[in-house]
N, C-alpha and C positions, 0 to 999 in steps of 0.2 A: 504494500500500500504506500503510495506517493500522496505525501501535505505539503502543500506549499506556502511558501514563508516568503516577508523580504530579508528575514537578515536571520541566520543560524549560527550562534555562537556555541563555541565547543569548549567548553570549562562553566563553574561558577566559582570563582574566584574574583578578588576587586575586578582587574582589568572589565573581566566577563560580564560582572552583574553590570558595571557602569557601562559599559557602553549596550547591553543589552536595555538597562530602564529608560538610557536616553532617549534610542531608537525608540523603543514602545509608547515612551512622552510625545513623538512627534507622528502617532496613529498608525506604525506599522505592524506589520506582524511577525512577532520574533520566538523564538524557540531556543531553550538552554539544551545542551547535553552536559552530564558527566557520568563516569562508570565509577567517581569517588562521592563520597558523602557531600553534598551541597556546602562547597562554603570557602573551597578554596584551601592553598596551604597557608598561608598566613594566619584566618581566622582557627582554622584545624590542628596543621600541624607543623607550623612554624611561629611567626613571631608572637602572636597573643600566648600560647599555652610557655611555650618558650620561656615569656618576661614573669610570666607568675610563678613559673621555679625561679627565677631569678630573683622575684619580690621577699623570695624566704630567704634566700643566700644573702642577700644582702640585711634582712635583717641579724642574720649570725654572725653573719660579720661583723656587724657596727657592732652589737654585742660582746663581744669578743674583743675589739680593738677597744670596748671602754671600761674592760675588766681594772680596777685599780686608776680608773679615773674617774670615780661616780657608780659605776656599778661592782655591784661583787654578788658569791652566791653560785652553783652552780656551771657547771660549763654549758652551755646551749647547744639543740642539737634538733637538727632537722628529722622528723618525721615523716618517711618518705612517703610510707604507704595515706598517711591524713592529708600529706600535702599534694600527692595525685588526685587524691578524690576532689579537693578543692581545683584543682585544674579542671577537671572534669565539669565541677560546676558551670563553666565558662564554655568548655566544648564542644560540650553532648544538646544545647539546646540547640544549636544553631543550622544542622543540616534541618531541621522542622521550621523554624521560621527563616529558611531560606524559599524552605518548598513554599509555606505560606504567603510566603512573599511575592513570590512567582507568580501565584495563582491570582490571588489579588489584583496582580498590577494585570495581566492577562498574555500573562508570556508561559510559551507552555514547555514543559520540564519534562525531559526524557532521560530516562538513567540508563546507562549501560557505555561500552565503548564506541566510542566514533569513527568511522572509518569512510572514507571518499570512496562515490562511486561515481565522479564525474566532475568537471568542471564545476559545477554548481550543487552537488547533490552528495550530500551525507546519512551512510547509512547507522543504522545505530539500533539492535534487538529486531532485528528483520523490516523494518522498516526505512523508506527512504523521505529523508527532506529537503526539499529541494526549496536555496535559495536564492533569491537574488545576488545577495553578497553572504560571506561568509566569514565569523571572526576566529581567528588560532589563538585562544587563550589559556592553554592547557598546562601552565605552567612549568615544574621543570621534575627532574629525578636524578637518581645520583649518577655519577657517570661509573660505567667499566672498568673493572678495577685491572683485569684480564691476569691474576696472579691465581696460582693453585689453590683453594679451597674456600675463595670469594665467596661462596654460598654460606659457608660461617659465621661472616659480618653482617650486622644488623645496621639496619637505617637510621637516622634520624628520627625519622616517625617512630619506628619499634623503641627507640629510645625515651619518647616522649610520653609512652603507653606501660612502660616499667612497671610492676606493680610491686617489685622490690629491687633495690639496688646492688650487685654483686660490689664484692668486694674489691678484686681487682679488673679494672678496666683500660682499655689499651685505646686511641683514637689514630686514623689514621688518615692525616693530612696536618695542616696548620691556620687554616683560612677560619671564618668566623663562626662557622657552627663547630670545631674543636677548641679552641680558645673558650667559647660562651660554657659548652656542654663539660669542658674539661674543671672549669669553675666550681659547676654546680654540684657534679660528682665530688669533687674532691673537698669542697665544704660541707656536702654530708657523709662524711667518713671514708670515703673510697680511693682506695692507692690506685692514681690516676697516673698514665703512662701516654706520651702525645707524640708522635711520630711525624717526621713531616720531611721533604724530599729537599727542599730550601734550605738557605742559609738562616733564616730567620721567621719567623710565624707572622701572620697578619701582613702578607707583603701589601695591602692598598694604605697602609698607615703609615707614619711617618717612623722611621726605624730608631729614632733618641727615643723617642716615647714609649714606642714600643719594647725596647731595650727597660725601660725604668715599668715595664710592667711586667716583663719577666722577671725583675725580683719579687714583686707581689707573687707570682706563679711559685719561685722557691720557697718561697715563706709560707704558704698553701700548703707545700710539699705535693706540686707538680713536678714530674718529670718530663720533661720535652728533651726530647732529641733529635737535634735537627742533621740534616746532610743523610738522613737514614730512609733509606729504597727496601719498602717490605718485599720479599721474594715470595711468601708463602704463608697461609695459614693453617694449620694441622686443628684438629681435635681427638681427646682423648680421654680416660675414665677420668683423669684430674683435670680435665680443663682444656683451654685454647693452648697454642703455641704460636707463635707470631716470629718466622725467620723474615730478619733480614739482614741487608748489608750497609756497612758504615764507613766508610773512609777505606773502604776495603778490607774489612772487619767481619767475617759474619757473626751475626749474636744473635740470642733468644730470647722472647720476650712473654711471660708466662700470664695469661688472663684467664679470669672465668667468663670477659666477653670482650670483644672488639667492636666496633663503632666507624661506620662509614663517615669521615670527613674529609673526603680526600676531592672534593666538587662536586656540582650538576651541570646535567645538561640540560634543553627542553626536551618534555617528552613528545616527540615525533614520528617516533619512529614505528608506532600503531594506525596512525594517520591513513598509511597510504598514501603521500603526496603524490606518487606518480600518476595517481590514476587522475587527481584533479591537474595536472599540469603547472605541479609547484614546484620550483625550480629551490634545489638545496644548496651551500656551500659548505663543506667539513661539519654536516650534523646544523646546519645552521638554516635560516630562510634564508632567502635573500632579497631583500626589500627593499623599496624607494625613500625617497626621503619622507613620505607622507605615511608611512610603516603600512604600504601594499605590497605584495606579489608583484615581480617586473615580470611574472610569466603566466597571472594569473589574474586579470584586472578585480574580480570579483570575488578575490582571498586578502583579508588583513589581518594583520597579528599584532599583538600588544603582551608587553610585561614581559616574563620570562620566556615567553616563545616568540617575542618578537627581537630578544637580544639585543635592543636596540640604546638600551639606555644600562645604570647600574641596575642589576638584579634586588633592587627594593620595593616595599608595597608602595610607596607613594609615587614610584613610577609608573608600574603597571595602571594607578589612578588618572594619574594623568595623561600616559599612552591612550588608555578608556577615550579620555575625551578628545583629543587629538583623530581618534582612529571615525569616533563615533559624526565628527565634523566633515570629516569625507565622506564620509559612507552615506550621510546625510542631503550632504550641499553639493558635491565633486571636490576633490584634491585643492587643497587652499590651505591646511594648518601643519604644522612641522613642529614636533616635540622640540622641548628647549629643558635641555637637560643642567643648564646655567644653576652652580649653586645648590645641587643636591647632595644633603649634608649626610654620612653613612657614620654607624655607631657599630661598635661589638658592646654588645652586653658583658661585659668581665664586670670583676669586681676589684677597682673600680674601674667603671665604661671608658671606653676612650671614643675620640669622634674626631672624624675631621672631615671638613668641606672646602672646596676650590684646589689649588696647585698645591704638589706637593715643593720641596725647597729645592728639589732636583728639576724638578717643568720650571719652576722660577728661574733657577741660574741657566738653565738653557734656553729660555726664553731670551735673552740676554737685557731683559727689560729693569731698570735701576731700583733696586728698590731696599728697602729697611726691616728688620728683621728682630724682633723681641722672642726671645727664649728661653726660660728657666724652668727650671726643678723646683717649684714653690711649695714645699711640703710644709714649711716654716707659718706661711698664709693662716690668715685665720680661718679662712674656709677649709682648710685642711685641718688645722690642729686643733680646731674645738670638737671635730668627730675623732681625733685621733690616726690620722690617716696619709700613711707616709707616702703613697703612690698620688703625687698632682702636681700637674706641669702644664708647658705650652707653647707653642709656636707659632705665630705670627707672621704674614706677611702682608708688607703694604708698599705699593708703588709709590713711588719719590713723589710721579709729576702730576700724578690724576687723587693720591692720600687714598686711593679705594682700594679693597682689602682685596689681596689674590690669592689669599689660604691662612686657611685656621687649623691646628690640630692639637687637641686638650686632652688632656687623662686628667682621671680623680672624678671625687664627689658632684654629681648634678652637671657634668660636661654635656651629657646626653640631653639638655634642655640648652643648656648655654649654647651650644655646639648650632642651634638652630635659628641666633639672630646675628651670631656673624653669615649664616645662609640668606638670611632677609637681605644683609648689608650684601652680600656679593650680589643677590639675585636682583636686588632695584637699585645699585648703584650707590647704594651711600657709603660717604668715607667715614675714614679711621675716627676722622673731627665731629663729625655726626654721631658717634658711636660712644667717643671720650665723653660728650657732650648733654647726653642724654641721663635723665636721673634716674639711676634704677633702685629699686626699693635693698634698704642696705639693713642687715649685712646678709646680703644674698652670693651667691655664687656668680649670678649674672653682674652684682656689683664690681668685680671684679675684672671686668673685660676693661675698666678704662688703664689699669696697669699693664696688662697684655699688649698695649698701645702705642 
């Protein structure tokens, strides 16, 4: 059976639902797929459930760092299995009032996998929809690990669904889901082991900072080991075994589980693109500036399947509306990814947005540079909290800010009005200038200056 639609989007995630409600706002007729529970990874199983393990870590922490300054009494201690249920609180309602939502608005929800049977027509549980345009919103999955007994390692997601926590845990990359996930284990009690192929963990950050966060990691009692290529995963009555090699080293590395962190890609590769005539690059679309198909006028993609911007939710949002502008009016809006500010959740968060000090000095453009180790600051030392710093860049001849990158306490909110200043233009002077409510954290950007 053939329904026909003008716009069929394949996901409900941000991206998906926005430019799906916008469409439906302007009287057309649209239709969701997903073969995962309604809601996306972000609301599911990435950044929301994510930040509420995060919201316990960080209170053990402050905890703990104010033992014998004001607090005493017990050591603190996260309760793994009461602090998943409370995740869940947040989780489990949302695939329902997604569907609700759907129906509501009069967009109509199909669950199962999606697959092209045509230029314009996507099948999905033996049915086909055929429509006018078509959105790629399906966000992303881990990539191939292609080592002997990859089928061992668990997900992210599987990770997020824990209903106890082993004891010894191994992660395998360095990027922002082992960093974040490596925190959270290792604050509630678990000998955390972090592998990673680099010289250094968190390569989109600035590496002083990042530097001054791996001693937070020691002091944790992280173990990260970097320069280290896993060869292989074993199991056995006792557990995982994790081979790999070091500097031309091999060693072994003993878990009761292992943990995918080693990247994603977009999931595509169920798609079928060949049969709609979607033209791929190395696992990639390959799209116009307008985020369409150059081989498929009536295929658009956003967010992590459109690869088009940073892998954040606030892009796939605004991908949504850029994609949802064409699809609507014809080709006229161009994502502007100016000033999109990116955090890891550690403890404490670090973030930074615009050029890093390496795109500065190669830019060859004059510019001025504040940077310290402000552990000293009151913002740091009323919580007790030796990891807070910062880096700063401002052009000579325009005073407008070309990069910011902060660790320590509430960076993760500060981090997002030096994006304001890069994204509208305002300088350094505009920023010095302004009275922020003190003694806040954001108070502090006029020394950063």
């Amino acid at each position: 059976m053939t329904h026909q639609y003008d716009l069929v989007v394949i996901g409900t995630g941000t991206g998906a639902t926005g430019a799906a409600s916008r469409c439906r706002a302007a009287g057309w007729r649209v239709a969701v797929i997903d073969h995962l529970p309604f809601g996306g990874t972000c609301a599911l199983r990435g950044c929301d459930p994510k930040k509420v393990l995060v919201g316990a870590v960080e209170a053990i922490d402050h905890a703990r760092r104010m033992q014998g300054h004001g607090l005493s009494g017990g050591e603190p201690a996260i309760a793994w299995s009461d602090l998943m249920r409370f995740k869940r609180s947040f989780t489990e309602p949302v695939p329902a009032m997604k569907e609700k939502s759907f129906a509501k608005n009069g967009i109509d929800a199909y669950h199962g996998r999606a697959k092209f049977c045509g230029p314009h027509s996507v099948e999905v549980g033996g049915e086909v929809l055929e429509g006018r345009f078509v959105l790629i919103a399906v966000g992303s999955v881990p990539m191939h690990l292609g080592i002997a007994g990859e089928e061992h390692v668990i997900t992210s997601t599987d990770f997020l669904e824990l209903d106890h926590l082993p004891k010894r845990i191994v992660l395998l990359g360095g990027g922002f889901i082992a960093a974040e996930f490596a925190n959270i284990a290792a604050q509630a009690g678990a000998q955390v082991t972090v592998l990673e192929q680099m010289d250094r963990m968190l390569a989109p950050f600035d590496p002083d900072l990042v530097g001054w966060l791996m001693e937070k990691f020691i002091e944790v009692g992280i173990d990260v080991r970097l320069q280290t290529r896993v060869t292989a995963i074993e199991r056995s009555s006792e557990g995982l075994t994790v081979r790999a090699s070091s500097n031309g080293k091999d060693e072994l590395f003993k878990a009761d589980l292992v943990v995918h962190a080693a990247g994603r890609m977009p999931d595509l590769e169920p798609l079928d693109l060949a049969s709609a005539g979607v033209t791929t690059v190395k696992g990639r679309l390959k799209l116009n500036e307008f985020l369409q198909s150059v081989s498929n006028s009536a295929v658009y993609a956003v967010g992590d399947a459109a690869s088009s911007g940073p892998p954040l939710t606030p892009v796939s949002s605004h991908d949504a509306k850029v994609a949802a502008a064409n699809i609507l009016e014809g080709n006229h809006a161009m994502p502007n990814y100016l000033g999109v500010p990116s955090v890891a959740f550690t403890t404490p968060p670090i973030a930074s947005v615009g050029m890093s000090e390496q795109q500065v000095r190669d830019s060859g453009v004059k510019f001025r540079m504040q940077s310290e180790k402000a552990s000293s600051w009151f913002t740091a030392k009323r919580v007790a909290e030796t990891t807070y710093g910062f880096k700063v860049m401002v052009d000579e001849k325009t005073d407008r800010i070309l990069g910011a990158h902060l660790i320590g306490p509430h960076c993760d909110e500060v981090i997002n009005i030096f994006a304001l200043a890069i994204r509208k233009g305002l300088t350094a002077e505009d920023l010095k200038t302004t009275m922020f409510a003190y003694p806040t954290a954001t108070s502090d950007i006029g020394y950063m200056l």
